[in-house]
One Martini backbone bead per residue (centre of mass of N, CA, C, O) as a GRO file, in nm:
protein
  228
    1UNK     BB    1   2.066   0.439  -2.865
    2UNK     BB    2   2.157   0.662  -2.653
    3UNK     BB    3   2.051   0.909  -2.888
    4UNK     BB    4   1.771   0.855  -2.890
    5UNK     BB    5   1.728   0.859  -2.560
    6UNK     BB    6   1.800   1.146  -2.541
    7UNK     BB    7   1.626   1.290  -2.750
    8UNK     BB    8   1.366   1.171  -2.587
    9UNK     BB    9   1.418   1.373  -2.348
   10UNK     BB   10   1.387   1.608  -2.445
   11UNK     BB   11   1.072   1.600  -2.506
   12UNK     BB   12   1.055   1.342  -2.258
   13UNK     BB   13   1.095   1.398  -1.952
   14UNK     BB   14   1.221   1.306  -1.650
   15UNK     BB   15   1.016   1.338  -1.372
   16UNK     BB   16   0.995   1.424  -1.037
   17UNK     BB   17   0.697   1.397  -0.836
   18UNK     BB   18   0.754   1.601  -0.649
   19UNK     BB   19   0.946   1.838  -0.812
   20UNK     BB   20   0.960   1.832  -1.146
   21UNK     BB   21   1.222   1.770  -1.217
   22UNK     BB   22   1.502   1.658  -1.369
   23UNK     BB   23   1.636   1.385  -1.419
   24UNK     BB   24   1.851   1.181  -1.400
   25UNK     BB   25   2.023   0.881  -1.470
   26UNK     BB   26   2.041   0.803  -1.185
   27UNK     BB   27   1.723   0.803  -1.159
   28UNK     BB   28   1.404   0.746  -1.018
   29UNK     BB   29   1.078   0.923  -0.973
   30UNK     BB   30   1.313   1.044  -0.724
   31UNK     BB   31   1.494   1.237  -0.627
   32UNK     BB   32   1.725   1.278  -0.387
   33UNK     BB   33   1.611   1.503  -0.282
   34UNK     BB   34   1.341   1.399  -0.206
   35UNK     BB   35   1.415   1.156  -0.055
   36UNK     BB   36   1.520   1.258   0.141
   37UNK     BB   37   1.278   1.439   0.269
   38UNK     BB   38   1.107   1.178   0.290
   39UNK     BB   39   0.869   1.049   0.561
   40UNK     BB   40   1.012   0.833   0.774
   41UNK     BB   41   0.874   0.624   0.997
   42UNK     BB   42   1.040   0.335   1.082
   43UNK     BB   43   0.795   0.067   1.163
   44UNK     BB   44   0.943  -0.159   1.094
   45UNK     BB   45   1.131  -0.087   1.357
   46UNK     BB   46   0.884  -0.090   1.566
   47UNK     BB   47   0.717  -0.153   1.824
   48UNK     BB   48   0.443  -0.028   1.888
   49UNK     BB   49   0.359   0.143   1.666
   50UNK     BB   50   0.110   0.354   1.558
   51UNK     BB   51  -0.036   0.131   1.372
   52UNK     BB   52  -0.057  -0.117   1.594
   53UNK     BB   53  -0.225   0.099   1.810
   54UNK     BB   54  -0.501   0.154   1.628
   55UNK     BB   55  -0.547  -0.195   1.671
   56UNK     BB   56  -0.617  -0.180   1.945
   57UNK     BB   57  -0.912  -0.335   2.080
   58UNK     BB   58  -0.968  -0.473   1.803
   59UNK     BB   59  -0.705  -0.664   1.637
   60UNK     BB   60  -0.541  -0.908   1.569
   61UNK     BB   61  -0.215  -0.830   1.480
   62UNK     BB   62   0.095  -0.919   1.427
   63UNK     BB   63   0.170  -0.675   1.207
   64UNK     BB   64   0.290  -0.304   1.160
   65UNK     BB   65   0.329  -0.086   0.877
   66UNK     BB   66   0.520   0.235   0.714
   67UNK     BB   67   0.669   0.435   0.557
   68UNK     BB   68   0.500   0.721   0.556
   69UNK     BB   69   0.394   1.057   0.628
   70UNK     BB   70   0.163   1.190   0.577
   71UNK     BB   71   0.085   1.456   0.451
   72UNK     BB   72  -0.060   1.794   0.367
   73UNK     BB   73   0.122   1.911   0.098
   74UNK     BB   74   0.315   1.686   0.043
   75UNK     BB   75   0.520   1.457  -0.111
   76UNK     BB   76   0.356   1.221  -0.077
   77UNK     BB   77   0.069   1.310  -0.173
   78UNK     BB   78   0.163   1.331  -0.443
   79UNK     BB   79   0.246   1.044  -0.502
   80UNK     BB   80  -0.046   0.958  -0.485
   81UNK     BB   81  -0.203   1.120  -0.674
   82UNK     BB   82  -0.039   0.969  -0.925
   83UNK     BB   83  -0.130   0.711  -0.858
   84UNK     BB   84  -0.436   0.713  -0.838
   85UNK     BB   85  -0.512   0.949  -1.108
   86UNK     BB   86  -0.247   0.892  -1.292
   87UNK     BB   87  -0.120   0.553  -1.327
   88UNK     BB   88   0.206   0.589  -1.172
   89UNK     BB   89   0.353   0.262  -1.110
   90UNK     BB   90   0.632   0.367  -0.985
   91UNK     BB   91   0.520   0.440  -0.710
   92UNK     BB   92   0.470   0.090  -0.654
   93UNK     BB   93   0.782   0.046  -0.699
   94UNK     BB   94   0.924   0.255  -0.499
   95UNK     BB   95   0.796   0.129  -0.243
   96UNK     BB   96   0.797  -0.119  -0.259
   97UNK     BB   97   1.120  -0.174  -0.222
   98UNK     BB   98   1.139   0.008   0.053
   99UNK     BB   99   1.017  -0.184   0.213
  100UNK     BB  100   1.117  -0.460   0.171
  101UNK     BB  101   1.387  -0.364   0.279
  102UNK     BB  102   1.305  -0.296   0.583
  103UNK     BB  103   1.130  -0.592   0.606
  104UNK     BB  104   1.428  -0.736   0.625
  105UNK     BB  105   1.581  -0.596   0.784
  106UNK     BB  106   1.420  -0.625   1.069
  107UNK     BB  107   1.303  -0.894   1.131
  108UNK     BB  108   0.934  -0.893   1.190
  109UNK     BB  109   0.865  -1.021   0.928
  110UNK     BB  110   0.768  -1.348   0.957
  111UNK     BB  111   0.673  -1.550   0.695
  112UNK     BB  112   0.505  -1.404   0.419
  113UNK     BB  113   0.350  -1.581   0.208
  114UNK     BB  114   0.084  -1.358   0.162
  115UNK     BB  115  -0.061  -1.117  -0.045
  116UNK     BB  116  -0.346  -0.839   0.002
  117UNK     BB  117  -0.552  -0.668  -0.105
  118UNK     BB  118  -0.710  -0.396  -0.100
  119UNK     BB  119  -0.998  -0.382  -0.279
  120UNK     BB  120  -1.205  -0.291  -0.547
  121UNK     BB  121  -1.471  -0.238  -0.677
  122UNK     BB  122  -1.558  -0.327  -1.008
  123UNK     BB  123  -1.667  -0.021  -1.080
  124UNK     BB  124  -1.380   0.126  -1.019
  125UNK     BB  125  -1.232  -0.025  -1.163
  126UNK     BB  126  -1.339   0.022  -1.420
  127UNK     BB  127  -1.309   0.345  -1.400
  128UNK     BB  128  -0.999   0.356  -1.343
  129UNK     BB  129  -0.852   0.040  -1.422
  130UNK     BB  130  -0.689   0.042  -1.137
  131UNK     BB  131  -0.507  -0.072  -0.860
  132UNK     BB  132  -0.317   0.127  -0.663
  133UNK     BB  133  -0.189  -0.162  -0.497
  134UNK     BB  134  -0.037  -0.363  -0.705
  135UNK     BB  135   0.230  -0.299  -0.774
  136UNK     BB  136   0.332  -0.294  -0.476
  137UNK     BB  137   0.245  -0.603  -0.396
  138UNK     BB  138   0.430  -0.714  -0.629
  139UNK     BB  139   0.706  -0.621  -0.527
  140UNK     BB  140   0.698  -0.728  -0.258
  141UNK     BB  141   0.675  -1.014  -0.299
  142UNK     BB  142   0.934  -1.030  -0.505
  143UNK     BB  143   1.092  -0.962  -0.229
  144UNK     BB  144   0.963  -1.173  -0.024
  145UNK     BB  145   0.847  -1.457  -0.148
  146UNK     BB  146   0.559  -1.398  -0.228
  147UNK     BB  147   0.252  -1.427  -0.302
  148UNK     BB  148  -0.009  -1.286  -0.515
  149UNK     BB  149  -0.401  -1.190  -0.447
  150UNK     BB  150  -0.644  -1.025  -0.600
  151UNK     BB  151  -0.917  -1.241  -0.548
  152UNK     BB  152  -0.984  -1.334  -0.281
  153UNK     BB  153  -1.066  -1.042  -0.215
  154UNK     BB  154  -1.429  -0.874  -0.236
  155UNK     BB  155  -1.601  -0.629  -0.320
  156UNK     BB  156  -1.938  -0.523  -0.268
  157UNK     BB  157  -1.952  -0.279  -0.245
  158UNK     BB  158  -2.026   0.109  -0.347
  159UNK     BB  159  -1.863   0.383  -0.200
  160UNK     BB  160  -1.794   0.644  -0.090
  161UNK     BB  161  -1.593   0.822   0.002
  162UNK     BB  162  -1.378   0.865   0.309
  163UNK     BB  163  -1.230   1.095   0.371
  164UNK     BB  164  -1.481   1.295   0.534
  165UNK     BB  165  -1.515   1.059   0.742
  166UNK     BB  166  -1.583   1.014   1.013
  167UNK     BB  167  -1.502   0.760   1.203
  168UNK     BB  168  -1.784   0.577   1.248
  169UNK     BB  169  -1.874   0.624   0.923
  170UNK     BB  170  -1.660   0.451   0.824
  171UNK     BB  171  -1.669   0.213   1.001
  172UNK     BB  172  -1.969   0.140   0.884
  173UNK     BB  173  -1.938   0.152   0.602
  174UNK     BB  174  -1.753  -0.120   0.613
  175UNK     BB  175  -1.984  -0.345   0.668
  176UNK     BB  176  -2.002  -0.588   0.469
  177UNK     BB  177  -1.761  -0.550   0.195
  178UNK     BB  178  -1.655  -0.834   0.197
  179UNK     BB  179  -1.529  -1.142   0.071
  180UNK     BB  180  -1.440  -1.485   0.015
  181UNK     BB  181  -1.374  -1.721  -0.213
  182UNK     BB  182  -1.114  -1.855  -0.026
  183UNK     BB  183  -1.111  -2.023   0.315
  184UNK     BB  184  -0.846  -2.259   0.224
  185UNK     BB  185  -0.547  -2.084   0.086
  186UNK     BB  186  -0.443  -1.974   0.393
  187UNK     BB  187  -0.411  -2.145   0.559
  188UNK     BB  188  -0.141  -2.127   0.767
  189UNK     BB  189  -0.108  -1.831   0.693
  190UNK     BB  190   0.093  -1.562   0.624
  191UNK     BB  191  -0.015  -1.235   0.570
  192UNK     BB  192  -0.027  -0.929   0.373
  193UNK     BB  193  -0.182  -0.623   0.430
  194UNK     BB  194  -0.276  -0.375   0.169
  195UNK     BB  195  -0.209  -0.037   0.131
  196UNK     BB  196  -0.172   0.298   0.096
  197UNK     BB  197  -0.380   0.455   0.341
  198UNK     BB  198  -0.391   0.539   0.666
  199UNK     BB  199  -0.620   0.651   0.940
  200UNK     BB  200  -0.837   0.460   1.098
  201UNK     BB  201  -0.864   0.126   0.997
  202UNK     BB  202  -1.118   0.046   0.869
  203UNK     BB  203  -1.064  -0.125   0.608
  204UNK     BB  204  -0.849  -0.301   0.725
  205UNK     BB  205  -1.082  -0.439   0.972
  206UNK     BB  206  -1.253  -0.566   0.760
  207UNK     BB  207  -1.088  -0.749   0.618
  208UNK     BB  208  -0.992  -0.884   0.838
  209UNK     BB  209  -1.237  -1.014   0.957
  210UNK     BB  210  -1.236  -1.196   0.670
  211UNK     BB  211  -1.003  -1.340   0.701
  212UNK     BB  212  -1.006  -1.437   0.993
  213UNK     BB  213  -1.171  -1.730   0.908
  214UNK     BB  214  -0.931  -1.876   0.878
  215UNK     BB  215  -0.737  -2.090   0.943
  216UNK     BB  216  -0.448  -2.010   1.112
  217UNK     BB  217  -0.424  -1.688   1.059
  218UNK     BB  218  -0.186  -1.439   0.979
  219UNK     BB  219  -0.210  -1.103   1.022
  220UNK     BB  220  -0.039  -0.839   0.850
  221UNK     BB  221   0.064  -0.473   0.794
  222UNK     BB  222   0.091  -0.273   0.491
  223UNK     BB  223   0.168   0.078   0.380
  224UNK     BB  224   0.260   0.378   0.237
  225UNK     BB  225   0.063   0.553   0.427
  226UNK     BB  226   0.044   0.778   0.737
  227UNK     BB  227  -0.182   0.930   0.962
  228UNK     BB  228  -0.192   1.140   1.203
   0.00000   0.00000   0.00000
């Protein structure tokens, strides 16, 4: 078994997503030179993070973290890029073990109950096939012992990317595009809203507004990477 597993790498090998090289036996996803690299916020150890601070004066959340720092043409960005639109969802595997070993790790995030994704309009959903973020948030459960729900908030509108959009008419553009399916099966319950990239963080704003209709719940926030 492991001659042929061998010989299918020699054809097919397993490499790196951040620098293309070849994996060795005991990597996975990104070898050790570039994790060493790779820019941790460390804002799950950290109160009043950079995260924390953006949603100051907007909504009230519980607590807020990010694995790493965003950077342009950097490698956190290549490995959102081959997760995004290229389908690799080890990358989704990859993040979401490592930020939950340091959200157990700091004991600031108590009793998450339920992980619910930043939802995609089920047009766009259609036509790349998965939300980007679903890897990521099935792995954070898994390891904190919380249910995932994919379906309870749902967008409703289908707008272009926000990419390029400054600030408020980012904001503008999320307004009333999100709706809950079930208004009671969160109840009293810890939340933790997930995305891949927080940047003005207009779109997880429009989410929590829209759970926070929920009696008694509590939201907080994890991305996978952050925009200076």
């Amino acid at each position: 078994m492991n001659l042929l597993k061998d010989i299918f790498n020699i054809f097919y090998p397993d490499i790196c997503l951040c620098c293309e090289n070849h994996l060795t036996e005991n990597e996975t996803t990104v070898c050790l030179v570039c994790r060493h690299d790779l820019p941790l916020t460390n804002f799950s150890f950290e109160s009043e993070n950079s995260v924390e601070k953006a949603f100051f004066g907007r909504i009230k959340i519980e607590k807020a973290t990010a694995l790493f720092f965003f950077i342009k043409k950097g490698k956190v960005q290549k490995l959102m890029h081959y997760l995004k639109y290229k389908n690799q969802q080890q990358v989704g595997e990859f993040t979401g073990n490592w930020l939950a070993d340091e959200i157990l790790e700091s004991d600031r995030f108590k009793n998450i109950d339920a992980i619910i994704p930043v939802p995609l309009h089920k047009n766009k959903l259609k036509k790349r096939g998965y939300n980007q973020v679903t890897t990521f948030g099935e792995t954070l459960a898994s390891k904190l012992n919380a249910l995932y729900f994919e379906n309870i908030l749902i967008r409703t509108s289908f707008n272009k990317t926000q990419t390029k959009k400054v600030r408020f008419d980012r904001w503008k553009n999320v307004q009333e595009l999100f709706y809950m399916t079930n208004t009671q099966f969160l109840e009293n319950k810890h939340v933790l809203l997930i995305d891949d990239i927080i940047t003005t963080g207009a779109t997880l704003e429009a989410c929590f507004n829209e759970l926070n209709k929920t009696k008694n719940i509590k939201i907080s926030i994890a991305c996978m990477a952050y925009t200076k």
